[in-house]
N, C-alpha and C positions, 0 to 999 in steps of 0.2 A: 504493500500500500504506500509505505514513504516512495518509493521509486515511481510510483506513481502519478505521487505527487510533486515529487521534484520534476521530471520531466512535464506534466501540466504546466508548471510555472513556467519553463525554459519556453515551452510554445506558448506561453501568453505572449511574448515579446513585448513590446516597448508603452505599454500601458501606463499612463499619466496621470498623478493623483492631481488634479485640480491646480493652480497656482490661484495666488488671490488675484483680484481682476483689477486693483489698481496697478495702471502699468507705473513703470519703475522710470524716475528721471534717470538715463542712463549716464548723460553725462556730467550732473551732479556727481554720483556714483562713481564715478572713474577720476574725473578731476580732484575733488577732495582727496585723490591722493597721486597728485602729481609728485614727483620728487624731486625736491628743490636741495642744493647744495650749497655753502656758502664759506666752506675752505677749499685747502686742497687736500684730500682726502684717498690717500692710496690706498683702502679697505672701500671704499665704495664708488671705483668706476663705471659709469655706466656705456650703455652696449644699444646699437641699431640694429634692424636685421631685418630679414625675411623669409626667418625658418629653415632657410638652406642657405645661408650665410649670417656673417653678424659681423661688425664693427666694434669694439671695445675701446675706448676714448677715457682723456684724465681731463682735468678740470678745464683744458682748453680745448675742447668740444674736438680733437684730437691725438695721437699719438705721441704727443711733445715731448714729454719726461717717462720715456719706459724703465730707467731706471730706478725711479721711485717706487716702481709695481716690482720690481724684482722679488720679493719675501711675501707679496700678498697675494695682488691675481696681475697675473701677467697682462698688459694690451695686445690682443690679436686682432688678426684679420683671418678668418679661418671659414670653409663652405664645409657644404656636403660631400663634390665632388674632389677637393682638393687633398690629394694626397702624395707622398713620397717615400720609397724606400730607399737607404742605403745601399752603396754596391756590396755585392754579394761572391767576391771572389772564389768562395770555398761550394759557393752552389749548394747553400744550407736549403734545404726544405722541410716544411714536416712532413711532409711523407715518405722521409727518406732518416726521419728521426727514429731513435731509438726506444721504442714504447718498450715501457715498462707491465710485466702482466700480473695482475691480480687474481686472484681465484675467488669466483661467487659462492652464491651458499651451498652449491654442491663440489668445488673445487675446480669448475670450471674456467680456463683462466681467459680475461679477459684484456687487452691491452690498451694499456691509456698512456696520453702524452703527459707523463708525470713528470718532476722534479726532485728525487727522493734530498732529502736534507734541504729542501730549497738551495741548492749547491748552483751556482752561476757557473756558467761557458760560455766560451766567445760562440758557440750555436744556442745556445739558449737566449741567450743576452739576442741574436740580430734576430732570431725567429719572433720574442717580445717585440723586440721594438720597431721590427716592420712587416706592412707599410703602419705610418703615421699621417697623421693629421698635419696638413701643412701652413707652416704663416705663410700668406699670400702676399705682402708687405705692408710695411710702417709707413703709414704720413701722419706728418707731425710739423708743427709749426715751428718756422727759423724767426727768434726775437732778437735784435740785436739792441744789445746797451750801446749809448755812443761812443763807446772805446770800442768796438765791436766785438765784445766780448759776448757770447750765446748766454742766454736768459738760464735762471736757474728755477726752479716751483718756490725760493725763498722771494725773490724779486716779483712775484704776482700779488695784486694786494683787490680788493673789491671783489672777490671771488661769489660770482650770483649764479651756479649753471643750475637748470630744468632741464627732468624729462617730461617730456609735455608729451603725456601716453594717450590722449583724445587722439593727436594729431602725429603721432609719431615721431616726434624731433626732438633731438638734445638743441638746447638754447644755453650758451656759454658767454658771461661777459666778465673783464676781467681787468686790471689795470695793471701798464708794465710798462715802466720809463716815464710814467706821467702822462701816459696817452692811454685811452681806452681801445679795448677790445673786445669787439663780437663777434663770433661763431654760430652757424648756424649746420648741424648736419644731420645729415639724413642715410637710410639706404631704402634705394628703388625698391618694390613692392614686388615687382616683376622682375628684374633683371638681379645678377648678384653687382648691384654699383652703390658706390657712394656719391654723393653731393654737398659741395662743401661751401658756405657762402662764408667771407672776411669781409670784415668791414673796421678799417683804423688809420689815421692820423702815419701812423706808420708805416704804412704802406708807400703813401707819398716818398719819402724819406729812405726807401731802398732796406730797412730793417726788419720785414718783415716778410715772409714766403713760406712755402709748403714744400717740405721735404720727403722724397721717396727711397725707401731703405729699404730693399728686398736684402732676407736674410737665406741661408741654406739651414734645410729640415733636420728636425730631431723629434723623439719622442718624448724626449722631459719635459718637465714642466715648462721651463721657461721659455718653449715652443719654436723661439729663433735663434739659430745657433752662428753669432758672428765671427766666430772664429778661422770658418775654412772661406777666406773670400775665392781661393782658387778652385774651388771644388763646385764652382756653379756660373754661369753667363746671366747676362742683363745684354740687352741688344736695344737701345731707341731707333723706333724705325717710325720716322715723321709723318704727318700726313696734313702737313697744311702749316699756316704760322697759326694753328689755335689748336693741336692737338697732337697724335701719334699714337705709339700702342709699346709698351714694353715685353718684348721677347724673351721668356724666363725658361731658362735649361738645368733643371738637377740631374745628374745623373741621367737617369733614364724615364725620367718624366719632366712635363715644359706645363708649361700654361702662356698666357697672356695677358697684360691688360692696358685695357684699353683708355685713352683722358680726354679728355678736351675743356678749355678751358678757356676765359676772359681775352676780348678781345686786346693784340697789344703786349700780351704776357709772355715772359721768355723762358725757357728750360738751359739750365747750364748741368754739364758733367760736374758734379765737386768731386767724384772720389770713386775707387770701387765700387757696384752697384748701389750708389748715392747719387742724386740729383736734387737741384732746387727749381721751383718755380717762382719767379718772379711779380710782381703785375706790372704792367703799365707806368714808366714811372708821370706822375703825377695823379693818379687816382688812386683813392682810397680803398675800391673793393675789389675784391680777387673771387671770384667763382671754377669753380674745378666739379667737374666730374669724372669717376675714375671706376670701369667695371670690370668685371675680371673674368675671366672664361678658361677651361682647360682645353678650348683648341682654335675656334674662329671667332675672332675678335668680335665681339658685339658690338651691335647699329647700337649706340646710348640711346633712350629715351627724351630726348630733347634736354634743354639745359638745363641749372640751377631750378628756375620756377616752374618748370613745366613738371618736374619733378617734384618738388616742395605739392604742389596740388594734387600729383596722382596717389601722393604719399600720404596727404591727410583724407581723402576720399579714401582709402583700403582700411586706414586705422577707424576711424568715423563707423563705416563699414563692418567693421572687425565687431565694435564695442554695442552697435548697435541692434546685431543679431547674433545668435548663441544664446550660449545662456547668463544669467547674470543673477546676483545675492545680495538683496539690501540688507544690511543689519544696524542701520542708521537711530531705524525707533526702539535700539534694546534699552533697558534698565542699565545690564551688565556693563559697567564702565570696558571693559574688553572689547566689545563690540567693533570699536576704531582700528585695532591693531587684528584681530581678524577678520574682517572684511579688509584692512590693507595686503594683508599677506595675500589673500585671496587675489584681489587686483592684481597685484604687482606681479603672480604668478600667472596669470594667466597671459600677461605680456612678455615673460621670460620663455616661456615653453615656446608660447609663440612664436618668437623670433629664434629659437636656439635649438627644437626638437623636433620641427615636423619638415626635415627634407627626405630624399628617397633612402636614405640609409638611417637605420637606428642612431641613435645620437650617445657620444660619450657622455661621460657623469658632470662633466666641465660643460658641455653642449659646444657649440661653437667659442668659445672666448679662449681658453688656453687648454694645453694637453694634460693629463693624467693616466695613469695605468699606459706608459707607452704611445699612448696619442690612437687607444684602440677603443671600441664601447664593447658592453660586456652585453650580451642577452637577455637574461634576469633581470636585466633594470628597464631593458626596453619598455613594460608592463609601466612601472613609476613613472616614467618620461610622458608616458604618450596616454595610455588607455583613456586617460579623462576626456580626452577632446571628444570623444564621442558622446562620454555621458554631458558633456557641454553644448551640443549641437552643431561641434566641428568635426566630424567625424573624420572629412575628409582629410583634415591634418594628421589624423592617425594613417588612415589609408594611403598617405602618399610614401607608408612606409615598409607595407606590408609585401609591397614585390619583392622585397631583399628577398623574406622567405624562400619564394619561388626562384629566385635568381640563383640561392646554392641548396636549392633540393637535393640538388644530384651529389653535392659534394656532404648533404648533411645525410644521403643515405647508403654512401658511402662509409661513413664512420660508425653506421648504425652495422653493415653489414659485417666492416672490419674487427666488429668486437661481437659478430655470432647474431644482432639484435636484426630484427626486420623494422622495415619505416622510415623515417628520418631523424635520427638524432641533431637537435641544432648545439652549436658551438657553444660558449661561454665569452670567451673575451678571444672578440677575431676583427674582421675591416671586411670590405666588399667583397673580400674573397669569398667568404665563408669557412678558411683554416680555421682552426683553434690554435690557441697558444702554448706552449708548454709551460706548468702549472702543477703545483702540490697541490693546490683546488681545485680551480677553474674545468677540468676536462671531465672531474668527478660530478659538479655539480646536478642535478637533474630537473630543480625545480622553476626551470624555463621551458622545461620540453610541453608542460600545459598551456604556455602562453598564445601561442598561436590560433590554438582552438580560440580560446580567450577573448583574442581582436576578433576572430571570425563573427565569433556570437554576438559581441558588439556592435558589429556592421550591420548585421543582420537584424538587429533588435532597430537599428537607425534605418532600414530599407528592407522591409522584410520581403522579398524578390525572389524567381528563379534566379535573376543575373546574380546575385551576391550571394545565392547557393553556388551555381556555375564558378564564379570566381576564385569562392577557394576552397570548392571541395576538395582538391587535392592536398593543397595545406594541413585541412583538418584528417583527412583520410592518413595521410604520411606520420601526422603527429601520433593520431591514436594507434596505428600502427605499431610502430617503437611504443608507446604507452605498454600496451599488451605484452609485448613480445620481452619489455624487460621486467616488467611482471614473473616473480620464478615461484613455480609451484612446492610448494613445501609440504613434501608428502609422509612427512611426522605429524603433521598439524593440522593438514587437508587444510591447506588456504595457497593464497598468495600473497606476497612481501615483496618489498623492496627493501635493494640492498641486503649484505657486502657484495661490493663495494658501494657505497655512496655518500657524499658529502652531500650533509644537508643544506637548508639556508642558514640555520647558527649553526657559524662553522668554528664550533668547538671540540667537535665530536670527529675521531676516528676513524678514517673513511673507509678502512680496512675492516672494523667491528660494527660498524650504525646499520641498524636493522628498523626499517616502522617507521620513520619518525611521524608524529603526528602531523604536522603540515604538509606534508609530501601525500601522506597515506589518503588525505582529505581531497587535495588537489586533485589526485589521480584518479580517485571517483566523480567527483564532478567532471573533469574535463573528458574520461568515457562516455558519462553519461548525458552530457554534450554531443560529444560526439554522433554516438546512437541516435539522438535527437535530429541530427544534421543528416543521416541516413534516412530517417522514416521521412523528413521533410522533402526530398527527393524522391520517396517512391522507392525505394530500396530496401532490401530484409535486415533484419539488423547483424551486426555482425556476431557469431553466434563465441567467436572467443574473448571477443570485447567483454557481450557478457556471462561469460565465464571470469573471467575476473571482475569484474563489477559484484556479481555472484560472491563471490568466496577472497574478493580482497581482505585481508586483514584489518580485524577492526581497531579503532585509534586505540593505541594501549593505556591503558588508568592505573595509577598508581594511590595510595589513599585519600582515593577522592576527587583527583585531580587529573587529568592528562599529562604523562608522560610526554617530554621531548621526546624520546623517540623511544622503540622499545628497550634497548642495551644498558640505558641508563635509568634503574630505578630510581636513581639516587637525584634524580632531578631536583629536588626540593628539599635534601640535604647537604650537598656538595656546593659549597659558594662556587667553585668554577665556571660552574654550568648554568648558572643567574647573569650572564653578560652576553655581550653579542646579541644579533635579532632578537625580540621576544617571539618567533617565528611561534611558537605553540599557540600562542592567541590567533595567526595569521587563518587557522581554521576554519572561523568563524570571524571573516574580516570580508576583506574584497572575494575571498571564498565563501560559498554564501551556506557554507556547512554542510552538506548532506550527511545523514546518518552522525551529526554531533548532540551529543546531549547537553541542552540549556542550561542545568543544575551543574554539572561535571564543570564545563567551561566556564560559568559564572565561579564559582570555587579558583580554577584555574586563573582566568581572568584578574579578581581578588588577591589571590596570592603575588601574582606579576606585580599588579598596582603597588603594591606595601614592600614588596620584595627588592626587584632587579635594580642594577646594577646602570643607571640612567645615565652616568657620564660616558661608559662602556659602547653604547647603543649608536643608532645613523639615522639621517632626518629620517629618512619614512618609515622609520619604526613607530613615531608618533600616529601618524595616521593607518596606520595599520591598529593600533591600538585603538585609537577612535573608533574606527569600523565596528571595531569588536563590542566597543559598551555602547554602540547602539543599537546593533544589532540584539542585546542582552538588555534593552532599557535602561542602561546606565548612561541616560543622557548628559545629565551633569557631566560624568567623565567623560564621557564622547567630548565637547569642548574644551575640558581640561585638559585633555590628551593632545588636543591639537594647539596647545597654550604652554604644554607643559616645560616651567623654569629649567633647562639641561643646559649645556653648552653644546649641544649640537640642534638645539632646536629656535634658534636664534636667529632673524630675518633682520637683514641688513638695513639701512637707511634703501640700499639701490633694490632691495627684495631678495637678495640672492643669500644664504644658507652656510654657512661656514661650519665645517667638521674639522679640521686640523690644520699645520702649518702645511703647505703643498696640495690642499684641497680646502681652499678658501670660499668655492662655490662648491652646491650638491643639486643639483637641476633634482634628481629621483627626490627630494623633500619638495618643492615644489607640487612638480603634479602628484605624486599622491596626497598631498593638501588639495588639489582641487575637485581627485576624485572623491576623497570624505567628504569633503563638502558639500557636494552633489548629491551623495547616498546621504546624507543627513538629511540635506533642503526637502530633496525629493522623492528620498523614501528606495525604500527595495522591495525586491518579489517579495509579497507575506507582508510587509511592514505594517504597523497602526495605520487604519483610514483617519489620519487625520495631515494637516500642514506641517512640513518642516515635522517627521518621524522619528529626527537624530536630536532632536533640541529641545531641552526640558521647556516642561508646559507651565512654569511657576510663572509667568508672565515676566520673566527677566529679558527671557530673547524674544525679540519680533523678527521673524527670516518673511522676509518677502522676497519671493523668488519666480524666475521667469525663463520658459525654454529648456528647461533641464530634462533628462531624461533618466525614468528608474535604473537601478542602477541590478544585475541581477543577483 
């Protein structure tokens, strides 16, 4: 009967509980939390984009002082498509790597690109770090003092920049040498370009231009690596006295980009791939446009203004449809700072998460983990856009999938599994990397189904069955197949081997974990969903494991982290990292979990773990949970909760530690709680805002949203 009813629920699809019918000043709502600056501030740069690029800029509405970001967030200019590996003289590959074999629970050995001791080699170390994420180049503003000595961020004094997120534009004013300055920049909506409007006193005067610093690729942090000028070409190749296209050669990957610029204005060589732009002398304002492409030069978009207008029409645009969350009329003095989080996130995903490829934890602005994105966060980054009524922002990313079916079932095969295994932390190849975790992990392999059912709850259609049945067919495929029957016990388990998502647990011993074990029945029984929706018999090993999957293990009273560890709840070790055991009954909408069990569980987490330990979206995962449980109070607390990693910046963005100053995955999974709060899940209370205690503290007025399942 519950399978029953879970499946009912999966085919209601995207059913709306009511919004209240006063429509929402939208851009009240969004303005009151414009973000206004008024130093100079190397913790909170702010970033333009258009979700398959981004711009990242310091207090002068450009690249100026990147070494003042050095220790905090680096300034990029980074896309979707832009990438670079180093040369490769030894002709490393992983598939030429030395897997390491495991044996599963019947001694079966299976082979993984592991790391044993976490031990580095020069193949280890180039397979991590490429390809990477590449800076595409620095413009930054040349100030001169009149001794013409180059300005420094102490010599800036009147410091007023806006991001002005109605309209999309950083607005930068500024004073240096006793002359003011304004910047105004933008990036195209459509194109990956920037547009850069100057306006000062010093222009006149020859002391002031726009400098282009193409650096050579690396996978660190600090994204641009100036050290090898001989290890890369820069080519100007003119096209007029108001523009040209710069010709960029790494190794074995080029791009170009393309300028054009104020009429009047001059380009000089200063230096190894360095150039300045000039203006006119005797005028004050210098306009530049600058786009960038990995092969034919882009037509730009018309000039400075043609662009400032197509740019506040898409943001206008952006804010005025979707979905959106008033919390303006609560009691709860809170109210301001989470509806700003919420805002600000929904402009950061936007410009940093939705291009054709899943997006790293940094998103477009600097590199981390190698300059690669990992799978299991794709889920954090993106899913929300659908419950937002952006769907398509998730969908422009779902072809990766299919782009490395072939190579994700490939790695299914290589280790005995049938389907498609997807990677962990890889680039548009679809490789994996070599990893003590990363190649174990599993609980990404659900995620696909995941986006499918989301689409499909957004456009319930053949075409968006057609689209990705194969997706979901490949995924539950591998689901099943690495399903092992345990025929001491008559069930099926997961793992050994496997790393769960709290990865504190022995990937060689962890058997059950409770999240894993939850996930893998929903997303079968998904899947089956997605068969009968088609006209198709169900698949009859599917559900055999569905059948006799291993039920979440309980320990007194509570749910186990996973089966191997009774001691969940006596052993401080195992109280840090994810609280993944809640994740259950979180964005996972529980099947076959018990209310009482997890409430205890739940409970215990709350008063327990180990909060400085934790990563932004563990907050909101935790939320999920005490709403789901009517612990609405803490559903809010949970997304408020005082930790050092759950801290949103002046610019919006999320800081976990030194070298990961941003965390895009705390973002959107704030915006998917938010959305399963406003507007409720399958099963939720018939009533407004399901996730928000009813003491009449919070008012959620909300609009657009969609159930969340």
């Amino acid at each position: 009967m519950q399978m029953k009813i879970f499946l009912g629920l999966l085919l209601a699809g995207a059913a709306t509980i009511p919004a209240p019918a006063a429509p929402i000043d939208r851009h009240a709502l969004v303005t009151r939390h414009t973000v206004v600056l008024e130093q100079f501030d190397p913790k909170n740069p702010l970033s333009v984009g258009n979700g398959q690029f981004a711009f990242t800029v310091d207090a002068t509405g450009l690249q100026t002082f990147p070494d003042a970001f050095t220790n905090t967030t680096p300034l990029g200019t980074l896309s979707d498509w832009g990438w670079h590996s180093s040369p490769n003289p030894e002709h490393y590959d992983i598939d030429h790597f030395n897997f390491k074999e495991y044996p599963d629970l019947y001694g079966r050995p299976v082979p993984y690109a592991d790391v044993p001791g976490n031990v580095t080699t020069p193949e280890i170390k180039w397979l991590r770090a490429n390809p990477h994420r590449l800076h595409l180049g620095q413009l930054g503003l040349v100030l001169l003092n009149t001794n013409g000595q180059p300005a420094t961020p102490a010599d800036l004094s009147g410091i007023h920049q806006t991001l002005d997120l109605w309209n999309g534009e950083i607005i930068s004013h500024f004073t240096f040498a006793g002359a003011p300055v304004a910047v105004e920049t933008l990036c195209d909506s459509d194109q990956d370009a920037i547009a850069v409007r100057v306006v000062s006193p010093l222009a006149k005067s020859g002391r002031l231009g726009i400098q282009f610093h193409f650096p050579y690729g690396t996978g660190d942090v600090r994204t641009a690596d100036w050290t090898q000028p001989s290890a890369h070409t820069t080519v100007w190749q003119p096209a007029g006295p108001e523009g040209g296209t710069f010709l960029r050669k790494l190794d074995d990957d080029a791009y170009q980009v393309t300028t054009r610029w104020s009429p009047g204005a001059t380009l000089t060589h200063t230096a190894a791939h360095e150039y300045v732009l000039w203006p006119q002398p005797g005028t004050d304002a210098l306009e530049l446009t600058c786009g960038f492409s990995p092969s034919v030069p882009p037509a730009l978009n018309g000039n400075f203004q043609t662009i400032r207008h197509a740019t506040a029409r898409h943001w206008q645009e952006f804010w005025r449809t979707g979905g959106a969350i008033d919390l303006s009329a609560s009691k709860d003095p809170r109210w301001f700072e989470l509806e700003r989080r919420i805002v600000l996130s929904q402009y950061l995903t936007a410009i940093q998460d939705a291009g054709k490829n899943p997006p790293q934890e940094t998103g477009l602005t600097y590199n981390t983990w190698e300059g690669k994105f990992h799978l299991e966060m794709h889920w954090w980054h993106a899913a929300h856009f659908a419950l937002w009524g952006r769907e398509a922002l998730l969908e422009n990313s779902l072809g990766y999938y299919e782009n490395i079916l072939a190579r994700a079932q490939g790695t299914a095969q290589k280790q005995g599994y049938a389907g498609a295994r997807w990677p962990k932390m890889t680039s548009p190849s679809g490789k994996e990397s070599p990893s003590p975790v990363g190649p174990f992990l599993v609980w990404q392999q659900p995620h696909p189904i995941f986006y499918a059912e989301l689409a499909y709850r957004a456009h319930p259609d053949p075409a968006t069955l057609k689209k990705y049945a194969t997706m979901v067919d490949q995924t539950a495929e591998f689901m099943a197949s690495y399903a092992t029957w345990d025929s001491n016990r008559l069930r099926y388990v997961l793992g050994p081997v496997l790393q769960c998502a709290q990865e504190r647990f022995p990937k060689n011993h962890t058997l059950n974990p409770t999240f894993e074990l939850t996930y893998w029945h929903w997303g079968l029984a998904t899947a089956q969903a997605w068969r009968v929706r088609q006209g198709l018999a169900r698949n009859q090993q599917w559900d055999a494991v569905l059948q006799d999957l291993a039920k979440a293990p309980i320990g007194e009273g509570k749910y186990l982290f996973n089966e191997t560890t009774p001691d969940s709840y006596t052993n401080p070790k195992w109280n840090m990292d994810h609280p993944a055991v809640v994740g259950a009954l979180s964005f996972v909408p529980g099947p076959l979990i018990d209310l009482p069990t997890m409430q205890r569980t739940f409970d215990w987490v709350w008063a327990n773990w180990n909060w400085p330990d934790t990563w932004g979206w563990d907050y909101p995962l935790l939320a999920m949970c005490a709403a789901r449980l009517g612990e609405t109070g803490q559903a809010v607390d949970a997304l408020l909760l005082d930790t050092p990693k759950n801290h949103y910046a002046r610019n919006g963005q999320v800081y976990q530690r030194d070298g990961l100053t941003i965390y895009l995955p705390a973002n959107g999974g704030l915006l998917y709680a938010a959305a399963l709060m406003a507007a409720g899940w399958d099963g939720a209370p018939k009533r407004n805002a399901p996730g928000f205690p009813t003491d009449g503290s919070w008012s959620v007025r909300w609009e657009n949203l969609r159930v969340a399942p």
